[in-house]
C-alpha positions as CSV (number, residue, x, y, z in Angstrom):
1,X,0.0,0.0,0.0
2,X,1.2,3.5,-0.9
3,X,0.4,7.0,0.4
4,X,-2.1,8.4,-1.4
5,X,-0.3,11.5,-3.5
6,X,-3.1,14.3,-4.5
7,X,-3.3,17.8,-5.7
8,X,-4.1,20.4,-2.5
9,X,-8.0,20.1,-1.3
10,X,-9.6,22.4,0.8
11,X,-10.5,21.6,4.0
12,X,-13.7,21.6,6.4
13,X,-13.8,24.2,9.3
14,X,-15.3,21.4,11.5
15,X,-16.3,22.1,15.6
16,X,-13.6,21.6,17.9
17,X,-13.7,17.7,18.5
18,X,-11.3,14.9,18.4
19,X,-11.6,11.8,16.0
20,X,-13.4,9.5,17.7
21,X,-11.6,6.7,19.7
22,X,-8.2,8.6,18.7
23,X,-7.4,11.0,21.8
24,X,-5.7,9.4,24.6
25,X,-4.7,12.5,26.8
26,X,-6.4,15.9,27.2
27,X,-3.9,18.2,29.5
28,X,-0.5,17.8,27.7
29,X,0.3,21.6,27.8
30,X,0.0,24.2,25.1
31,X,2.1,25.1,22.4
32,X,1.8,28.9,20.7
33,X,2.4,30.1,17.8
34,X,6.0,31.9,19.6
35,X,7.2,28.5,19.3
36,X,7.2,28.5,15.8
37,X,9.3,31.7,15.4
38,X,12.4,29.7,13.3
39,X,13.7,30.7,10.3
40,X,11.8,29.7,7.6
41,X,8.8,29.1,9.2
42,X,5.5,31.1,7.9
43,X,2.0,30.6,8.6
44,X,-0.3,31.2,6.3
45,X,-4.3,32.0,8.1
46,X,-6.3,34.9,9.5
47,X,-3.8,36.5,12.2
48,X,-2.6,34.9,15.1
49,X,-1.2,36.9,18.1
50,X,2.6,35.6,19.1
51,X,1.8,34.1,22.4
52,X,-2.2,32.8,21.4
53,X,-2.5,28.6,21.5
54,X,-2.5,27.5,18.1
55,X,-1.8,23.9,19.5
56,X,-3.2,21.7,22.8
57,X,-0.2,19.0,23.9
58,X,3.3,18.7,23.4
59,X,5.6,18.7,21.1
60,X,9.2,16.9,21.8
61,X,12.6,17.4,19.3
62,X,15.8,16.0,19.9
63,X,19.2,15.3,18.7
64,X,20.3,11.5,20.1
65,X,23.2,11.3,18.5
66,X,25.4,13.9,15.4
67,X,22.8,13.4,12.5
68,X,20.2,11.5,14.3
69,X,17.3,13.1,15.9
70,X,13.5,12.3,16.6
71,X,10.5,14.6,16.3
72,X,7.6,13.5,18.5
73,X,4.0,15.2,18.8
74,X,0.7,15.0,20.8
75,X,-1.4,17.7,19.6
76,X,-4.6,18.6,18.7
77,X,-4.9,21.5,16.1
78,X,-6.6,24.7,17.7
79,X,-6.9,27.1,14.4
80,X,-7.9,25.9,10.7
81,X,-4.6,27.2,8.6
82,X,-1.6,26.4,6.9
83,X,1.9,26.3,7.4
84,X,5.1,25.8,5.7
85,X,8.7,25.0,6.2
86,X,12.3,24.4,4.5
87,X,13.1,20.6,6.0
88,X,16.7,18.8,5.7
89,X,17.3,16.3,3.3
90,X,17.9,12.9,4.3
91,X,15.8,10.3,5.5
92,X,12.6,10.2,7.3
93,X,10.9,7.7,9.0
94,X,7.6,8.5,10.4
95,X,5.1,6.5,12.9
96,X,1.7,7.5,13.4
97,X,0.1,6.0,16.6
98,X,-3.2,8.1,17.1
99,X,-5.2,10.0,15.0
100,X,-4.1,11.6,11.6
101,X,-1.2,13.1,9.7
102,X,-1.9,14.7,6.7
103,X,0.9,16.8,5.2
104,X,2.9,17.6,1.6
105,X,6.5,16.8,1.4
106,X,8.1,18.8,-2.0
107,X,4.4,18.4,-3.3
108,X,3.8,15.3,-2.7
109,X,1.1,14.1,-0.2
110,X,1.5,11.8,3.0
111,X,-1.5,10.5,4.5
112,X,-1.0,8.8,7.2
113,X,-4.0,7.4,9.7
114,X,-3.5,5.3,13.1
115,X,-7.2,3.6,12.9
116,X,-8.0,3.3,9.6
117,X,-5.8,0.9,7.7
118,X,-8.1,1.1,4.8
119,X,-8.0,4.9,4.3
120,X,-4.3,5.4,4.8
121,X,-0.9,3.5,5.5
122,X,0.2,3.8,9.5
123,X,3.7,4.5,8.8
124,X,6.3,5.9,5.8
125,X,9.9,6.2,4.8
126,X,10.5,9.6,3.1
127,X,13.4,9.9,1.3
128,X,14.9,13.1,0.6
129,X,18.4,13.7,-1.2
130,X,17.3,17.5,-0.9
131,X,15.9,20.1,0.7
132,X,12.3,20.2,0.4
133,X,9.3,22.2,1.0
134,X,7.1,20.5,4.0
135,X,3.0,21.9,4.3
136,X,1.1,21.3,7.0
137,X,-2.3,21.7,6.9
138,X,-4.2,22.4,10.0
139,X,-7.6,21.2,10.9
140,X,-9.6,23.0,14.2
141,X,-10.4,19.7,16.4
142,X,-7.8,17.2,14.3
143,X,-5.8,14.6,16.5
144,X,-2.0,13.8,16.0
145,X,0.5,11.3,17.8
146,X,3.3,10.5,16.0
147,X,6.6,9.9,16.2
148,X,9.4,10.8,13.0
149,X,13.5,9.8,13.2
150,X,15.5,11.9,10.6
151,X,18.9,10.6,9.7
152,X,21.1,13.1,7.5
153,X,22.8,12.1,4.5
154,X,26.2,12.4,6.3
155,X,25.0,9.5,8.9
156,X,23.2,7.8,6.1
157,X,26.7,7.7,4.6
158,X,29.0,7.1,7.5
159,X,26.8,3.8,8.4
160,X,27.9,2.7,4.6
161,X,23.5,3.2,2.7
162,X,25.3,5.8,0.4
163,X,28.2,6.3,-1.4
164,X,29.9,9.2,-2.9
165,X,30.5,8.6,-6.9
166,X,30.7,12.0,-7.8
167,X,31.8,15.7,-6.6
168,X,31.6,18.9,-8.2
169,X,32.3,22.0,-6.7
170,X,29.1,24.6,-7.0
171,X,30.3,27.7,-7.7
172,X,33.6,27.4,-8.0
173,X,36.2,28.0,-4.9
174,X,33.3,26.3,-2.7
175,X,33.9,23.2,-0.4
176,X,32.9,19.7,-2.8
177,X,29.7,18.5,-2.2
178,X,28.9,14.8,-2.9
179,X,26.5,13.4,-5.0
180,X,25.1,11.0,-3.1
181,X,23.7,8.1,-4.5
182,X,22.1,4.3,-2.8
183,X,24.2,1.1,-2.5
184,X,22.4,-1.2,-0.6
185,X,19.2,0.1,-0.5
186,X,16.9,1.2,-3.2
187,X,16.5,4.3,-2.8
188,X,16.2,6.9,-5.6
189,X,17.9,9.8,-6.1
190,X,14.9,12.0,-6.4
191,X,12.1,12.7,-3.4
192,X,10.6,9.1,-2.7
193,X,7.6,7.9,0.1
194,X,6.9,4.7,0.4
195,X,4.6,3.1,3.2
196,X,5.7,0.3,5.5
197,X,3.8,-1.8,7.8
198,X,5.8,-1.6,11.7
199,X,5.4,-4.5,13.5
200,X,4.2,-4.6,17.3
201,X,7.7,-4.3,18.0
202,X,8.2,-1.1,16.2
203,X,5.4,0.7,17.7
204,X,5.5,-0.4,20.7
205,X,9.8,1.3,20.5
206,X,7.5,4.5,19.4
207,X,5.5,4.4,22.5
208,X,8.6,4.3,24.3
209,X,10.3,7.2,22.4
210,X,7.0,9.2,23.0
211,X,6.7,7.9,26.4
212,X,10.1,8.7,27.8
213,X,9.9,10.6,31.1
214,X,13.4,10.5,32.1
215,X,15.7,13.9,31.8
216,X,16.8,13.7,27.9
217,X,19.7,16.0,28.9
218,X,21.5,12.7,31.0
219,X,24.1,10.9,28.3
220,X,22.3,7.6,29.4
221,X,18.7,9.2,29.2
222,X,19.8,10.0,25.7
223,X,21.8,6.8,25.1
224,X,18.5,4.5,25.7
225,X,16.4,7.2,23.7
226,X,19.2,6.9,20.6
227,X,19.3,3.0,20.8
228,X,15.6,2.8,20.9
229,X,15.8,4.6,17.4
230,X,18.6,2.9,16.4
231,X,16.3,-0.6,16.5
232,X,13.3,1.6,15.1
233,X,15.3,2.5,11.9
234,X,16.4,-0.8,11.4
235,X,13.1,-2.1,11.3
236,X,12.2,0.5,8.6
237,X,15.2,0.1,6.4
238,X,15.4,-4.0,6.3
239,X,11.4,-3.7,5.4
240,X,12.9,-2.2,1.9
241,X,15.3,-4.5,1.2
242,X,14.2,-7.2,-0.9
243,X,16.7,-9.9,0.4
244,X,15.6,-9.4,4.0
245,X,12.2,-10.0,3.3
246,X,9.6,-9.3,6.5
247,X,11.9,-7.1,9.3
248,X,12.1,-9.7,12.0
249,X,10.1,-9.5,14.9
250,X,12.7,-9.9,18.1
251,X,11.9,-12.9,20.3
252,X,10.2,-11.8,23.4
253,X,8.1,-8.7,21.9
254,X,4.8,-8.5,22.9
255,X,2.1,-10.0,20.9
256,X,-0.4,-8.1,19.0
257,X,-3.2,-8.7,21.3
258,X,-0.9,-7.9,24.7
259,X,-0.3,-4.9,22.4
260,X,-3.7,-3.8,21.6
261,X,-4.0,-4.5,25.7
262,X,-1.6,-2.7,26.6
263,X,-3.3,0.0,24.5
264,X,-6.8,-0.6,26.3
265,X,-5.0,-0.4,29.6
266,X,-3.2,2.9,29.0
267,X,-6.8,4.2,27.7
268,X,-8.3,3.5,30.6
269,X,-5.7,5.0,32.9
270,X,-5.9,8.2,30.9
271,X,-9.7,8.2,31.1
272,X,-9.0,8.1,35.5
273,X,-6.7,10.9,34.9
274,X,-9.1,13.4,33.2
275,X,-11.0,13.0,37.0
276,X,-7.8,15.0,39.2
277,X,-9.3,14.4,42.2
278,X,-10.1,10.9,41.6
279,X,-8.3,7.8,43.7
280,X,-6.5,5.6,40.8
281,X,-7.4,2.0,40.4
282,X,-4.7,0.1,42.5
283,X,-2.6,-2.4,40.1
284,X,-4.0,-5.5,41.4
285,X,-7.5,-4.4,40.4
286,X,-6.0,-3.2,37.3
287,X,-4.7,-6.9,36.4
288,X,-8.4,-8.4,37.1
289,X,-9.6,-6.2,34.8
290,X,-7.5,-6.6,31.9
291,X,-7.2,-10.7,32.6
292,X,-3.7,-10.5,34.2
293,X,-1.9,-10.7,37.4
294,X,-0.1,-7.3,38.8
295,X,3.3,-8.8,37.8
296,X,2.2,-9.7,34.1
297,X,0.9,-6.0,34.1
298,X,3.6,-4.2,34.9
299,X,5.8,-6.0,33.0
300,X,3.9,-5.7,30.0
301,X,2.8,-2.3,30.2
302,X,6.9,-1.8,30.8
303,X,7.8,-3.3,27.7
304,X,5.0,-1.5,25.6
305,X,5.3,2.3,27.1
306,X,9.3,2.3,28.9
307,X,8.0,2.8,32.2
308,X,5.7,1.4,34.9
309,X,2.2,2.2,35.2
310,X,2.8,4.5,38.5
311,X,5.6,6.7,36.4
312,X,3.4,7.0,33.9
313,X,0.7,8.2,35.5
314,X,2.6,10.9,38.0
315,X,4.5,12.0,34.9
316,X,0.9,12.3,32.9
317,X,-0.1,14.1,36.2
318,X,2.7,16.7,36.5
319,X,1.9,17.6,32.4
320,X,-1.7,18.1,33.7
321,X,-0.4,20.3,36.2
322,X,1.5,22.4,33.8
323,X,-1.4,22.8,31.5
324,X,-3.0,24.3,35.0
325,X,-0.2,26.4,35.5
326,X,-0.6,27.7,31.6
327,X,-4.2,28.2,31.9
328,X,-3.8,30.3,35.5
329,X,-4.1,28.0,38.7
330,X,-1.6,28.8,41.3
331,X,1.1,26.9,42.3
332,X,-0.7,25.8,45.2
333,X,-4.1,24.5,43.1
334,X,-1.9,22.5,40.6
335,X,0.2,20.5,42.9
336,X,-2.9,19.4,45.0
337,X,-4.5,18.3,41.5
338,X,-1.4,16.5,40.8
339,X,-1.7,14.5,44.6
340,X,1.0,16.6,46.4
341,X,0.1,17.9,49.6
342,X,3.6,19.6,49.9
343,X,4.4,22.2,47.3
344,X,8.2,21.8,47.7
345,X,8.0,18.0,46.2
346,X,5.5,19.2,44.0
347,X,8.4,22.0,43.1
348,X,10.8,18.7,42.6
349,X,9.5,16.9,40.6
350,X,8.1,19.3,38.3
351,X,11.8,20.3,37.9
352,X,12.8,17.0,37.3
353,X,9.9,16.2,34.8
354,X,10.4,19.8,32.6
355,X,13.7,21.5,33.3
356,X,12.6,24.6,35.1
357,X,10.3,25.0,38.4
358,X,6.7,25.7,38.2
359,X,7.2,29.4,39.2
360,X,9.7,30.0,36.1
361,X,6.9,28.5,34.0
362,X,4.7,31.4,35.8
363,X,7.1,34.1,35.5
364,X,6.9,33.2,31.4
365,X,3.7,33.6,31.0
């Protein structure tokens, strides 16, 4: 299956709603449209003040390693508009895990949709030898979670998928520059997507990436994130080599239906969370539920998400807590919603969780 490639359409102005079934997570934060204020980077819509919401959630970019770095999101679209943006050549492998992505690379559509295999693919390799144009088209009320690696060509060529067979020097007196071409992959020369079908395996590695609480500054934080991505782009690449065949599944991944629990499970804790004052079920009632015992459920909710049920849901709690800072609750109100009584711990591990304390977020705002 291949992503469907179109000429622009216009889109609906629909009320401000989530897909159905698609939205895990309400309070994730806010992103403005400040946040946007790169190079390059234009908008194109009725105005927009600097510091107004143009996106609810989060929106995570990192470097892992030189020429390696993911791009994760958890948004939902707050305006109906369009934006563009110069993006790096090299190669691009993108995971969609909830909702919709619906964007043009150098013209050329990618539709991508988590639920709906037979509308679009759930995943692509987009491979760029140059610079292209990337549109995003913005929907009021549409879902994304995704997660995209981008490799550059230098790392593509260091780890020996292209060669150097020509250089040129453009204009003269300049540094060379190569022309890069595939060896063991087939990948052409000009702009190419192609859908690929990740196994359990691969999205659960996603989850991980997307899930990752601990402080991405820490080498080993960064070390587990970059080997994570390391296995991720494996899978992608051996998917497109002919002589490979299927990428193989690693013994001891979950199954698809522990998956699609694990899924369930994380659904269901989310839905508890939009309740702040609610007591969370206790583990043990959580592995009646879902048809294991505590130990299965932690292990397996471990191996899908990176982290234990508990982390997850005080990190999920301190990101509600921020969004309550953002939207004008005290200090004091947003630590007792996330359950701490003291607001020195709460102070803690907000710090830990984002990087600054909740009264620097204040003072930005």
């Amino acid at each position: 299956m291949k992503p469907a490639f179109e000429s622009a359409v216009d889109f609906a102005n629909p009320p401000l709603r989530p897909t159905t079934g698609t939205r895990p997570w309400r309070a994730l934060g806010m992103v403005r449209r400040l946040d946007f204020d790169s190079p390059g980077y234009r908008f194109e819509s009725d105005s927009v003040a600097a510091n107004e919401p143009v996106l609810e959630g989060r929106i995570r970019s990192l470097a892992l390693q030189p020429g390696l770095s993911m791009h994760g999101t958890e948004v939902l679209d707050l305006h109906n508009m369009v934006s563009r943006v110069n993006i790096t050549a090299g190669l691009r492998v993108v995971l969609v895990l909830a909702g919709e992505v619906d964007v043009r690379i150098g013209g050329q559509r990618v539709h991508l949709h988590a639920d709906d295999p037979a509308l679009a693919a759930k995943a692509a390799i987009v491979s760029m030898p140059e610079d292209a144009l990337f549109e995003r088209r913005w929907q009021r009320g549409k879902w994304e979670r995704k997660l995209a690696l981008h490799v550059t060509p230098e790392w593509l060529q260091s780890h020996g998928w292209l060669r150097s067979t020509d250089q040129r020097y453009d204009p003269p007196g300049l540094r060379p520059i190569a022309d890069l071409r595939p060896t063991s992959l087939n990948f052409p020369d000009t702009l190419c997507i192609k859908a690929w079908k990740p196994s359990p395996h691969a999205l659960a590695l996603a989850e991980q990436m997307l899930c990752h609480s601990e402080d991405p500054t820490d080498d080993l934080s960064r070390l587990r994130l970059a080997s994570r991505a390391l296995e991720l782009l494996y899978e992608a690449l051996a998917s497109q080599r002919a002589d490979l065949g299927p990428a193989t599944v690693v013994k001891g991944n979950l199954r698809q239906r522990d998956q699609d629990r694990m899924l369930r499970l994380r659904s269901f804790i989310d839905s508890e969370l939009q309740q702040p004052f609610a007591q969370p079920t206790m583990i043990p009632e959580l592995g009646r539920r879902f048809g294991l015992s505590a130990s299965a459920l932690q292990r397996q909710f471990r191996h899908a998400f990176g982290t234990s049920v508990n982390d997850y849901r005080r990190a999920m709690r301190l990101h509600q807590a921020r969004t309550g800072l953002e939207q004008g609750l005290s200090i004091t109100e947003a630590a007792y919603q996330a359950g701490y009584s003291s607001a020195a711990n709460f102070a803690t591990a907000f710090r830990r969780q984002f990087g600054l304390s909740p009264k620097s977020l204040c003072s930005r705002l």
